[in-house]
VEXROSE-32738 format. One record per residue: y negated, z, x negated of N, C-alpha, C, O in turn; residue number from 1. Coordinates in Angstrom, 1 decimal. Atoms other than C-alpha are relative to their C-alpha. Layout:
BEGIN
[[Y Z X] [Y Z X] [Y Z X] [Y Z X] NUM];
...
***
This chain:
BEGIN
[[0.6 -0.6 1.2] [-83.3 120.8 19.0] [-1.3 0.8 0.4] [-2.3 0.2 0.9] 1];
[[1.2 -0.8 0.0] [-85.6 123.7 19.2] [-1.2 0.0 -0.5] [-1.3 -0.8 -1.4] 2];
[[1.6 0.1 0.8] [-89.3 124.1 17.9] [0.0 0.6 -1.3] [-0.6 0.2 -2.4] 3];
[[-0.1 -1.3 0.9] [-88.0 127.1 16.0] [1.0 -0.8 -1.5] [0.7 -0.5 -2.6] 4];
[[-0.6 1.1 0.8] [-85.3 124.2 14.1] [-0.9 -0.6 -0.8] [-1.0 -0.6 -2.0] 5];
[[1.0 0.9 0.8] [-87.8 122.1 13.3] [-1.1 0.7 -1.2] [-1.3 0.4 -2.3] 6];
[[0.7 -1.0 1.0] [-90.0 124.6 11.7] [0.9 0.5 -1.0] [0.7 0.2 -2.2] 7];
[[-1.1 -0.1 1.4] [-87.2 125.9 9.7] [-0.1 -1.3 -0.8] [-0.7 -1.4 -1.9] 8];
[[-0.4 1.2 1.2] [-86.3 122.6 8.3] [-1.3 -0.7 -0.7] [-1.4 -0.9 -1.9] 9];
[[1.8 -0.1 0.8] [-90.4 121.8 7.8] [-0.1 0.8 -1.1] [-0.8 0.5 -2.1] 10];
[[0.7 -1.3 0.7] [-90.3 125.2 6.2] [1.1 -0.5 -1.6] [0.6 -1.0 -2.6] 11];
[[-1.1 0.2 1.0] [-87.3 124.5 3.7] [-0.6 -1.0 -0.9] [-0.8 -0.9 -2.1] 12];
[[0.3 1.1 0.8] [-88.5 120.9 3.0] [-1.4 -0.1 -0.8] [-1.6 -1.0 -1.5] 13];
[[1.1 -0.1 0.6] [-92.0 122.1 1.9] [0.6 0.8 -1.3] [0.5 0.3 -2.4] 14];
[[-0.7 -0.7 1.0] [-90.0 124.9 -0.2] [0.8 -0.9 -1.1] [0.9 -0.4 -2.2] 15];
[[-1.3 0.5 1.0] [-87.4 122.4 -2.1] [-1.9 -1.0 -0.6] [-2.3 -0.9 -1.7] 16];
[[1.3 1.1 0.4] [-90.8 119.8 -2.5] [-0.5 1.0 -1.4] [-0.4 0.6 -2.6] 17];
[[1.0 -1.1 0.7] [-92.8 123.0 -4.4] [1.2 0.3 -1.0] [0.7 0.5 -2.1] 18];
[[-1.0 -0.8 0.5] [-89.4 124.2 -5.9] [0.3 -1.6 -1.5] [0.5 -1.4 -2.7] 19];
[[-0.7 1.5 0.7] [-88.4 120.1 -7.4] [-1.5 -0.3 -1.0] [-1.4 -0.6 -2.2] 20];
[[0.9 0.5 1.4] [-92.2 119.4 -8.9] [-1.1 0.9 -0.6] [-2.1 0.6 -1.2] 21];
[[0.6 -1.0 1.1] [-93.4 122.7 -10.2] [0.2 -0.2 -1.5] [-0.6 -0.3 -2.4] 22];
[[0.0 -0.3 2.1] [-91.8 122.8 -13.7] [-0.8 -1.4 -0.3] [-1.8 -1.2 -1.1] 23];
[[0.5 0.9 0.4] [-93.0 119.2 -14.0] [-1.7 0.2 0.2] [-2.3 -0.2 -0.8] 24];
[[1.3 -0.4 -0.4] [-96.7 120.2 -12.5] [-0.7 0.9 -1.2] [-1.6 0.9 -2.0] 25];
[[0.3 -1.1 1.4] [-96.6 123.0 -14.9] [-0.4 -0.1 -1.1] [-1.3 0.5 -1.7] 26];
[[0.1 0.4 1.4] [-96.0 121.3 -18.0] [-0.7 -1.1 -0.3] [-0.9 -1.2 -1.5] 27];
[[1.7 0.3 -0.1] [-98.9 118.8 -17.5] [-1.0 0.9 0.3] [-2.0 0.9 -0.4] 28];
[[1.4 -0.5 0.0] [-101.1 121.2 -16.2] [0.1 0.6 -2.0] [-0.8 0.4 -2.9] 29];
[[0.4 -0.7 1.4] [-100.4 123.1 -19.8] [-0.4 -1.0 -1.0] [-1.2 -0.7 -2.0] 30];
[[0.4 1.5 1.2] [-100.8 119.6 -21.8] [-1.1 0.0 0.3] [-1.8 0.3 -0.7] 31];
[[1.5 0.4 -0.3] [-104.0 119.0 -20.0] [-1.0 1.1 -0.7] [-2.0 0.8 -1.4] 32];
[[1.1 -1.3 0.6] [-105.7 122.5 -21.1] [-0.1 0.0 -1.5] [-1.1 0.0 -2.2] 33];
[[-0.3 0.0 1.8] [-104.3 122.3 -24.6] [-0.9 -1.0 -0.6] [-1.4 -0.9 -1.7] 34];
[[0.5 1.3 0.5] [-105.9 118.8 -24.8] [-1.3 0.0 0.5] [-2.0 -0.8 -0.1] 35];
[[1.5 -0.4 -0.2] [-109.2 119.9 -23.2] [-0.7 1.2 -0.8] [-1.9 1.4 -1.0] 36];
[[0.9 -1.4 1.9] [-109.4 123.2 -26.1] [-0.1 -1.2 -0.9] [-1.3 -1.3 -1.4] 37];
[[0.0 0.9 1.1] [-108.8 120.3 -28.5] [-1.2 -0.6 0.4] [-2.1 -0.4 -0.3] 38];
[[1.3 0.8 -0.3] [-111.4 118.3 -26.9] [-1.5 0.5 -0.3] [-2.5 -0.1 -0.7] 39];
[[1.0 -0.8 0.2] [-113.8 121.0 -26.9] [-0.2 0.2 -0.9] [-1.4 -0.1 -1.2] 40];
[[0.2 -0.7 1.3] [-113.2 122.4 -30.5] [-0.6 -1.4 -0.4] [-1.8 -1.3 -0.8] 41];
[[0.1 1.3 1.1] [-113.6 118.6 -32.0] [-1.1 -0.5 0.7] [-1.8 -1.2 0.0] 42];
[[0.9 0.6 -0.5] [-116.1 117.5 -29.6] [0.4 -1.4 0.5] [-0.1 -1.9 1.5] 43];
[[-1.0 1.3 -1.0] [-113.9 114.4 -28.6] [0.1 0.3 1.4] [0.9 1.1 1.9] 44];
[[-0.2 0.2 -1.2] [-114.8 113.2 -25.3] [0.5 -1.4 0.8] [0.1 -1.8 1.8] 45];
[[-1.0 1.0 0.1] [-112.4 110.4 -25.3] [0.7 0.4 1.5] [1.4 1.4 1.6] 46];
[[-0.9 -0.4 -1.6] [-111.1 110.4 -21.1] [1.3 0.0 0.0] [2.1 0.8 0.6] 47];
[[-1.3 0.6 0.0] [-108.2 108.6 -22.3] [1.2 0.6 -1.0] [2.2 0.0 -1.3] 48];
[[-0.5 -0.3 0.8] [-106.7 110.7 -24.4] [0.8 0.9 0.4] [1.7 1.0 -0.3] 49];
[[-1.2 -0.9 -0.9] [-104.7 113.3 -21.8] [1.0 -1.2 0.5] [1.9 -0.9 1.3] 50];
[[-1.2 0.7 -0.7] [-102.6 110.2 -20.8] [1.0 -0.1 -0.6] [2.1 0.0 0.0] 51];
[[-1.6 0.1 0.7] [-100.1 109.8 -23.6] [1.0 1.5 0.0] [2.1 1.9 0.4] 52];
[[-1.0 -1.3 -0.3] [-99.3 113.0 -23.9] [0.6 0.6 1.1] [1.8 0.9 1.2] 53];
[[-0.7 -0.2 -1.3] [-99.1 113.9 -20.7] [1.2 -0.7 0.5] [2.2 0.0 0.7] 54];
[[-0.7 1.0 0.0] [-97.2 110.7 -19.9] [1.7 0.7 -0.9] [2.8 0.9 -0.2] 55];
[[-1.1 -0.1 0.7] [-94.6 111.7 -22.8] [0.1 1.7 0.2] [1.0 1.9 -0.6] 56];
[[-0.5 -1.2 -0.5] [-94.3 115.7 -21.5] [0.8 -0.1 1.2] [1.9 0.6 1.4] 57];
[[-0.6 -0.1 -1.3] [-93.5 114.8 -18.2] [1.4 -0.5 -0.1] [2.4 0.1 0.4] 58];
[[-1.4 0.6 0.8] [-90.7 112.3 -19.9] [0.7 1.3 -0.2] [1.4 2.0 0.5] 59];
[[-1.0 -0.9 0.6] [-89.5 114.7 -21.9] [0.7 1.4 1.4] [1.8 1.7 1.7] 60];
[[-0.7 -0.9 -1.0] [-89.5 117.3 -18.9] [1.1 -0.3 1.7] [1.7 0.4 2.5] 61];
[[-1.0 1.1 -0.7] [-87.7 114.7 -16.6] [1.5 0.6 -0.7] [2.5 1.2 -0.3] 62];
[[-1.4 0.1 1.1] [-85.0 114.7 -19.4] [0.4 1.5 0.4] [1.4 1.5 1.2] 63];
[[0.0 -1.1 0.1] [-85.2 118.5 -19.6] [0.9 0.9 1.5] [1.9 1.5 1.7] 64];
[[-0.2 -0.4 -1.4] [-85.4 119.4 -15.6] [0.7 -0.9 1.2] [0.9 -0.6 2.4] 65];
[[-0.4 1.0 -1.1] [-84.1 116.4 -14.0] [1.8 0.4 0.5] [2.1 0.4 1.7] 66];
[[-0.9 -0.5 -0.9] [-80.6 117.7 -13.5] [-0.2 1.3 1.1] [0.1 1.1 2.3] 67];
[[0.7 -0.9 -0.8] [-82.1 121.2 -12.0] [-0.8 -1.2 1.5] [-0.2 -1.3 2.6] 68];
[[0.3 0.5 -1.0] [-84.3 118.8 -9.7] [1.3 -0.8 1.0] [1.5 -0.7 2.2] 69];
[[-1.1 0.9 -1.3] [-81.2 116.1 -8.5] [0.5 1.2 0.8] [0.6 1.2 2.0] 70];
[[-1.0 -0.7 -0.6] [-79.3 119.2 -7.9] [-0.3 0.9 1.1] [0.5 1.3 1.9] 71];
[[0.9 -0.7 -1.2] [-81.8 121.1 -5.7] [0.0 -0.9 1.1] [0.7 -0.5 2.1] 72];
[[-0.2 0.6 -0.6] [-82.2 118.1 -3.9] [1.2 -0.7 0.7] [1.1 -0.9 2.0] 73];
[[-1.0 0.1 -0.6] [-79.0 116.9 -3.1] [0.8 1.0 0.3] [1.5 0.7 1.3] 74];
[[-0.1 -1.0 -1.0] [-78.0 120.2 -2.2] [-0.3 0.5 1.7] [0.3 1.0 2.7] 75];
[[0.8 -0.1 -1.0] [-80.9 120.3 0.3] [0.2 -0.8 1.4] [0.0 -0.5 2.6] 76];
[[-0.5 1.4 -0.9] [-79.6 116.5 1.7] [1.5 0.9 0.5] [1.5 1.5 1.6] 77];
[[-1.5 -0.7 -0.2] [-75.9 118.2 1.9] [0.1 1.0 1.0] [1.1 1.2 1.6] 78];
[[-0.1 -1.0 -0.5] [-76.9 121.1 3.5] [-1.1 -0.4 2.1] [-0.9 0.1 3.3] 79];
[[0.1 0.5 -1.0] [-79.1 119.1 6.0] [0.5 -1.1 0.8] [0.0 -1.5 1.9] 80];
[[-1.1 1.0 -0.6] [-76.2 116.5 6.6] [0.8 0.6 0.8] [1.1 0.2 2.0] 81];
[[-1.3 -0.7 -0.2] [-73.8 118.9 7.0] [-0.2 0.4 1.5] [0.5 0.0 2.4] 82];
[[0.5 -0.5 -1.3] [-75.9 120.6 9.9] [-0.5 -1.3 1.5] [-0.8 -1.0 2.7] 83];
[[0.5 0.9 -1.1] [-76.8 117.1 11.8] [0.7 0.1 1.2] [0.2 -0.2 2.2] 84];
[[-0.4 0.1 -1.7] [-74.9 117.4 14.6] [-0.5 1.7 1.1] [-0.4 1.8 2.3] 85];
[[0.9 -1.0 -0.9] [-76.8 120.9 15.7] [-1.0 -0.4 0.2] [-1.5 0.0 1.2] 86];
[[1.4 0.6 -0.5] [-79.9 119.3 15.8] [0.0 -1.3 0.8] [-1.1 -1.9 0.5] 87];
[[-0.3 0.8 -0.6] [-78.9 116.6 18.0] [0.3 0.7 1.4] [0.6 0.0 2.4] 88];
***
């Protein structure tokens, strides 16, 4: 196994990682803002109040994205199975 292998497959598995918890990163970061203008306009400085929601976005975006994510990922597994015996 070459240097140049290994770097590939580093390179990919950083890519599928960034590719699997973006949409979910996303749609907390936008809960969190939404719920810090709210915070601001009302003056509510309650800490605990970005957790439910958030909590129940990410749910719902689970629900939403989670076939997209299995299918990225087991792709990723499949495609670095497939190749195990060149890296050996």
């Amino acid at each position: 196994m070459t240097t140049e292998a290994v770097i590939n497959i580093a390179t990919e598995t950083i890519w599928t990682i960034i590719e699997v918890s973006a949409p979910l990163l996303l749609l907390s970061l936008v809960v969190g803002l939404i719920i810090s203008i709210f915070q601001t306009v009302t003056s509510i400085q309650e800490q605990t109040l970005t957790f439910i929601p958030k909590i129940l976005v990410i749910f719902l975006g689970m629900l939403i994205f989670g076939s997209f994510m299995l299918d990225t990922i087991v792709s990723f597994m499949q495609e670095l199975w497939s190749n195990f015996g060149a890296y050996l």
